[in-house]
N, C-alpha and C positions, 0 to 999 in steps of 0.2 A: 718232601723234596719239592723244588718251585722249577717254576720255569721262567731259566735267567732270559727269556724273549720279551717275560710280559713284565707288565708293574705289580709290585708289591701285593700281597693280598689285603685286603680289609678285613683285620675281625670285626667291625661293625654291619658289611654289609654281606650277605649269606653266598655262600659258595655259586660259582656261577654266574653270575650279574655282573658285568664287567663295567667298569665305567665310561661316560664317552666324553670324549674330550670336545674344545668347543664348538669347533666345527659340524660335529655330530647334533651338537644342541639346537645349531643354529637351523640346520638341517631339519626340526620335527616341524610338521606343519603348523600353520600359527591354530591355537585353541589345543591341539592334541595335548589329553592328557600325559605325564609325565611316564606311565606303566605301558604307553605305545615307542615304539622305535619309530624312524624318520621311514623308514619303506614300508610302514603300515601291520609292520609284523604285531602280533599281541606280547603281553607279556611273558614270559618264562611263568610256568605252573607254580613254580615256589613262592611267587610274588603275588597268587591270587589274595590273601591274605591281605595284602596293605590296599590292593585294588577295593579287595570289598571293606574296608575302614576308612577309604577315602572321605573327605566332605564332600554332603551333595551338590553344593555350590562349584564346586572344585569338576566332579565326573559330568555334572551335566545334565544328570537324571538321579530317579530317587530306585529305592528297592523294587519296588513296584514296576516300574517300568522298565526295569534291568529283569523282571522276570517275565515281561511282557515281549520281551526280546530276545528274551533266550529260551522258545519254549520248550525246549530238550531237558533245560534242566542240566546242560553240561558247566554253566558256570564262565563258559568262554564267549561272547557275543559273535555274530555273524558280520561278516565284511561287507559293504554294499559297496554300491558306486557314489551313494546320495551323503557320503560320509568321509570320502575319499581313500576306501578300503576299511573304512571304519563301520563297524555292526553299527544296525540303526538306533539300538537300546544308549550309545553313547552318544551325547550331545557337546559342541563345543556353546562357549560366551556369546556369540552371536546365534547361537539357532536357538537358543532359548526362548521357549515362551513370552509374548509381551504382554497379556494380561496384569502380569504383576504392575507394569510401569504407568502402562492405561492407567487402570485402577488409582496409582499414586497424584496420575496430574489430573483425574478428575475429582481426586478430593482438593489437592489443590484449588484449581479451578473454584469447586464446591465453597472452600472456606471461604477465598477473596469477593465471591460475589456473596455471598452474607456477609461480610464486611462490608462492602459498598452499600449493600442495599441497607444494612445498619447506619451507615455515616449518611445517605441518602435521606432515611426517615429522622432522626437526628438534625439534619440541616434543615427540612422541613418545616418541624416542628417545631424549630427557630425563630426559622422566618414566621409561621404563623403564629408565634408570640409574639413578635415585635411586630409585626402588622398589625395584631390586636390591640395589643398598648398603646400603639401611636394613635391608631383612631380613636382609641377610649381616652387618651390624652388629650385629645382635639377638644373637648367639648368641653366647655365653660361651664360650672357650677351656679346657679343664681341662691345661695342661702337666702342672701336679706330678705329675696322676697317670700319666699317660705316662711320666713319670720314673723314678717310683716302679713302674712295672712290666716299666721294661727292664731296672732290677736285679737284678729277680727273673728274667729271663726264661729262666733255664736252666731252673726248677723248673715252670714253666707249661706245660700240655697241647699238644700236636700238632696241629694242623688234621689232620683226617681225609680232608674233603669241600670242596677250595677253594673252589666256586661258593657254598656255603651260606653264610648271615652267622646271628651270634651275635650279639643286642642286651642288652645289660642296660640293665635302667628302674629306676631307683631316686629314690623318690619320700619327701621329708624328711620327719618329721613335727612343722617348728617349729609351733608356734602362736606368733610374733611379729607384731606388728602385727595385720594385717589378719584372719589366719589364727587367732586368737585367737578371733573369734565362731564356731569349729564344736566347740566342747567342748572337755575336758581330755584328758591321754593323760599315763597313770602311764609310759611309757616313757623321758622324758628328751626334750628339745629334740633334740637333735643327732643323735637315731639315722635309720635308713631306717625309716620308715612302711609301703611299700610295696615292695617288690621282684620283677619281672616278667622272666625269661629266656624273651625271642622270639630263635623260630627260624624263619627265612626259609629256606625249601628253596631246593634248588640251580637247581631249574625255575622256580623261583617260580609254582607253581601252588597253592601250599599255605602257610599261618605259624600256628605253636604257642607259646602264649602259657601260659608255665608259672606258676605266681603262689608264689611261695616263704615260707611265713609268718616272720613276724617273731618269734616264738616255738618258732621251733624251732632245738632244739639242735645245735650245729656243732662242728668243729674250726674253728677261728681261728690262723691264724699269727702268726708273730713278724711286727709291720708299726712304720712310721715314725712315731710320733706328730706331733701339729702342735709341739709342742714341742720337735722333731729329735731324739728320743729313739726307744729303742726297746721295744714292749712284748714280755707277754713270749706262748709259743703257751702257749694253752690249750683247753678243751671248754666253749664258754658258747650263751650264744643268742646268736642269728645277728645280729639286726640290732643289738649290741654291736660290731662288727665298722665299721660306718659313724662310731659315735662315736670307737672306737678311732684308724683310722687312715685315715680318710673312704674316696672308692672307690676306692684301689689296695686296699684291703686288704678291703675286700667285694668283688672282682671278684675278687681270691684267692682266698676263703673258698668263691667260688659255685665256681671253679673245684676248688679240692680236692674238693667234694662233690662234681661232675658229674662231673669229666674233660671236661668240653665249654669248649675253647677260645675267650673273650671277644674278640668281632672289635670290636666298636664297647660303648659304654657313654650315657645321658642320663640327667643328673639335672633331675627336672621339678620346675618353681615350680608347686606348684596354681594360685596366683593367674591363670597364665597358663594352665591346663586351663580354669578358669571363662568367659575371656574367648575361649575355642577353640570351647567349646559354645554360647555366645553368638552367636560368629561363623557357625554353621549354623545360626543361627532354634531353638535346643533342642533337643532329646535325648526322644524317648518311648522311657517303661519301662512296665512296666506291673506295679503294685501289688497283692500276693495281697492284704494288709490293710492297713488306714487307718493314717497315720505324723502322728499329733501331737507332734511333738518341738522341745521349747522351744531343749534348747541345741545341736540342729542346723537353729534356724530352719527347722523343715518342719512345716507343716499339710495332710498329702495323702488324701485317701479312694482306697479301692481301686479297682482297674481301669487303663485305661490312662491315662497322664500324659505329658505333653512339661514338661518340666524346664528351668528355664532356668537360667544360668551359677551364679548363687548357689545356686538349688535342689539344682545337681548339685552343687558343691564338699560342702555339707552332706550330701548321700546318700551321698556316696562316703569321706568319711573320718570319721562318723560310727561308733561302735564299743560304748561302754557304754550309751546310750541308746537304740541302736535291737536288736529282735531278742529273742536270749538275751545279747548283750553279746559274743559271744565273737570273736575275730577270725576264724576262719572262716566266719563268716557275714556277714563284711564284704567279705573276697577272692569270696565269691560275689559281692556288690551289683558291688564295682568290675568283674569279671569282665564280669558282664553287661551293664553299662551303659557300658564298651568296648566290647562285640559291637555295640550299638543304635547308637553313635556310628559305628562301621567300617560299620554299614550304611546309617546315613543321610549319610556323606560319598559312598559310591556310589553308593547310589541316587538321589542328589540332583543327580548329577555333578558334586559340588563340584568334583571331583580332577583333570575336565575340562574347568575353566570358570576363565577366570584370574579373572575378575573376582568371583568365588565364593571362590577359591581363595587371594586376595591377604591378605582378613582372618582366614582360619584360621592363612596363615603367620606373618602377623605377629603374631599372639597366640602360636604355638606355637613360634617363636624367641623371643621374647621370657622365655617359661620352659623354656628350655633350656640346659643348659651339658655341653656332650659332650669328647670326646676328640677331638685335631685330625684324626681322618680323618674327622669328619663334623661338622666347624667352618664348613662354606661351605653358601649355598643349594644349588649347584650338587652339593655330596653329597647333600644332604637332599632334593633333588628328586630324582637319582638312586634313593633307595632308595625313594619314595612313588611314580615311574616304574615300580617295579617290584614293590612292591605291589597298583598300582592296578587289575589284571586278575584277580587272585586272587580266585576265587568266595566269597562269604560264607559258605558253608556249610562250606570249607574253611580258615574261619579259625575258630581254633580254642582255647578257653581251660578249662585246668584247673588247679587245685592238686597241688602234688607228694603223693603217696601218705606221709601221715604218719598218725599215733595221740597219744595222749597218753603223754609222755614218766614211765617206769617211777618216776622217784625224785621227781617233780613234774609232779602233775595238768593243774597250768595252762604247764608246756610241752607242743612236741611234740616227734616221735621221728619218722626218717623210716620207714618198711613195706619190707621186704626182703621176696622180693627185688624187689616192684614198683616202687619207686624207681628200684631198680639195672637194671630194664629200660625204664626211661623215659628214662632221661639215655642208654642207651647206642643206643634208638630217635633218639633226637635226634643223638646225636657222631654214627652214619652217616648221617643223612638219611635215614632211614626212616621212614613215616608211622604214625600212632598216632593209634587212634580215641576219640571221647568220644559219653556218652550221659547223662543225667539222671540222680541218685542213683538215684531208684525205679529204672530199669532199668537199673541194671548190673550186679545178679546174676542176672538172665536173660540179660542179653546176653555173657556172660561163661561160662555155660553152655552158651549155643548154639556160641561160639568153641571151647570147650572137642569139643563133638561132631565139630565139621568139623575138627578135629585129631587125634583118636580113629581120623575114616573112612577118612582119609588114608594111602593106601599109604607104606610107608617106604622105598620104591626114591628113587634119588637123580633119577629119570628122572621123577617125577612134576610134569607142566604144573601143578597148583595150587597158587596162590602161597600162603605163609603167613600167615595170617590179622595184621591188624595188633593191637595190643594195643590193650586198650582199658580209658578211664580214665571217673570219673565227673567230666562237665566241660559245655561248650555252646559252641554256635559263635554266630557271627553274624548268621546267616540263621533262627535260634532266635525261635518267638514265644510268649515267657514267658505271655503268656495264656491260651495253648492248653494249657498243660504242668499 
């Protein structure tokens, strides 16, 4: 029998359960689960059954904590206030634990910052390839003259001392293009301007930077002209030898006159010395007298000056206009104003600083073209790796012992036998000292005594005094001098 009051019965849903219509629905608090009524009441007994096969996504809590809540064990949860008459063992969507979500945006989090830091190292590593290439792109190959000097290589000196390197610097004197604004030079385009045999000891605690004028008389061999010809040998000036037969045939010339074996060779573009000096913020020299000189663009008063890339191009290959004109007082200028540079790339720690160090390379590949065993950065780093600890004050720069040459004033001649004990202090790696013109015939005296005192048993502990040239080193402050 039904009750014509109510709705129909459901045989789907179990006697007793009445349905609520919308109102009633809209009525349950937001999050309560569906087995609560809107006034908080619990479910009917008969309905514990779907309660406890709910999802626990759904109730809010898992088994565990539904027994955690009910510690009677009645199965029905308690009402609080903290739940809104709802036992505390039920949870709505919003009280839920946030662990789970933490957890999720810290993996997030986790993955994207290894991804960056993957596209970081990545981009890096980019760049540090194409910084590498380009500098190793910079530098000019010289095969021919490698060629040109394994023909000869019967007649070429012996390595004495393997550790030790032998560099020759030879430095053009075009004035084409650019090079054009630092004065004339009656010498001819194509000869060597400069020419400098560094010696790198075998310790590498010491480098000897010998400066060989361009006016002094040589033997010159028979060499390969650019014309596939052959010249013929004669007695000329030296740096005739560069025009002649470019540098196999000056890396000969140095070698007949020293005896000291050419391990490496660089011929320098100034243009890229100007953008080298540049590259360290300038160069302080420091000026006995005021240098107004038109056609070496320089306007400088005495004392000390930082010089920048153009200033120095003009300081340094500057020769009729500055001085007495004469080229030995131009190998002083560059002498010294090498020593200021080798100490201000140390002291500055260019040499330890890449990012320092990135614009001096690429300026100084950029004018350079060597022989292929120091054709890559990774040789050229090599040998400034092994430069770069050598105390300033044992770098070390002088002229080769010469005079003016007997049959013509305005050559030179080289000074026997002090020459002849220079070059053969260098073939062993033996050390050789330098001191300022004014003292070195006192200090040459004093050498002279402590050799005098000197017992001549073979058994004597006191080493032989080194020779000594008038020169300057690095750690020199021309100011004080």
């Amino acid at each position: 029998m039904t009750d014509s009051a109510g709705p129909p019965s459901d045989p789907d849903r179990p006697a007793g359960d009445t349905p609520q219509d919308r109102s009633q629905e809209d009525s349950v608090p937001e999050g309560a689960p569906r087995g609560e009524g809107g006034d908080g009441r619990t479910a009917p007994p008969g309905d514990a059954g779907n309660a406890e096969g709910a999802d626990d996504g759904e109730k809010g809590g898992t088994a565990e904590t539904a027994g955690e809540s009910d510690p009677a064990g009645s199965g029905v949860p308690e009402a609080g206030p903290e739940a809104g008459g709802r036992g505390p063992g039920v949870q709505t969507w919003a009280d839920r634990p946030k662990d789970g979500v933490v957890v999720a945006r810290r993996r997030r989090w986790l993955r994207w910052s290894a991804l960056a830091a993957s596209f970081l190292v990545l981009v890096a590593a980019g760049v540090g390839w194409w910084m590498y290439k380009k500098l190793d792109g910079n530098i000019t190959t010289d095969t021919s003259a490698a060629a040109e000097l394994k023909a000869y290589e019967r007649e070429r000196p012996t390595p004495v001392v393997m550790d030790a390197q032998n560099i020759l610097l030879i430095g053009s004197d075009s004035r084409a293009g650019e090079n054009s604004e630092y004065g004339r030079d009656d010498g001819g385009s194509q000869r060597s301007d400069t020419t400098i045999l560094l010696h790198l000891a075998a310790d590498r605690k010491s480098a000897t930077a010998v400066s060989l004028p361009r006016d002094l008389m040589a033997e010159i061999p028979s060499c390969r002209t650019a014309d596939d010809k052959k010249s013929r040998e004669r007695f000329a000036q030296f740096n005739s030898a560069f025009e002649t037969g470019g540098t196999a045939c000056t890396i000969r010339t140095v070698e007949r006159m020293t005896g000291i074996r050419i391990d490496h060779h660089m011929v320098v573009d100034f243009n890229g010395f100007k953008d080298m000096v540049d590259a360290v913020d300038g160069v302080e020299i420091c000026l006995r007298k005021p240098i107004d000189d038109k056609d070496a663009h320089l306007d400088l008063p005495a004392g000390r000056q930082t010089l920048d890339g153009e200033e120095a191009l003009g300081y340094v290959r500057a020769r009729k206009s500055l001085g007495n004109g004469s080229d030995t007082e131009r190998m002083e200028r560059q002498q010294q104003f090498l020593g200021a540079l080798v100490n201000k790339m140390q002291s500055n720690g260019v040499l330890l600083n890449p990012a320092r160090l990135y614009p001096v390379l690429d300026a100084a590949t950029k004018s350079l073209t060597t022989d292929p065993g120091l054709d890559s950065l990774r040789d050229l780093y090599d040998l400034v790796r092994g430069m770069r600890d050598v105390p300033t004050d044992q770098v070390r720069f002088l002229t080769v012992p010469r005079q003016p040459y007997r049959q013509d004033p305005n050559r030179d001649e080289l000074v026997e036998p002090d020459a002849g004990e220079l070059f053969r202090q260098l073939r062993e790696d033996k050390p050789v000292a330098v001191v300022p013109a004014g003292e070195l015939e006192e200090a040459r005296q004093d050498q002279e005594e402590k050799q005098d005192g000197k017992p001549d048993d073979a058994g004597s502990a006191s080493p032989t005094p080194a020779p000594t040239y008038s020169g300057s080193s690095a750690a020199d402050d021309l100011c004080k001098q």
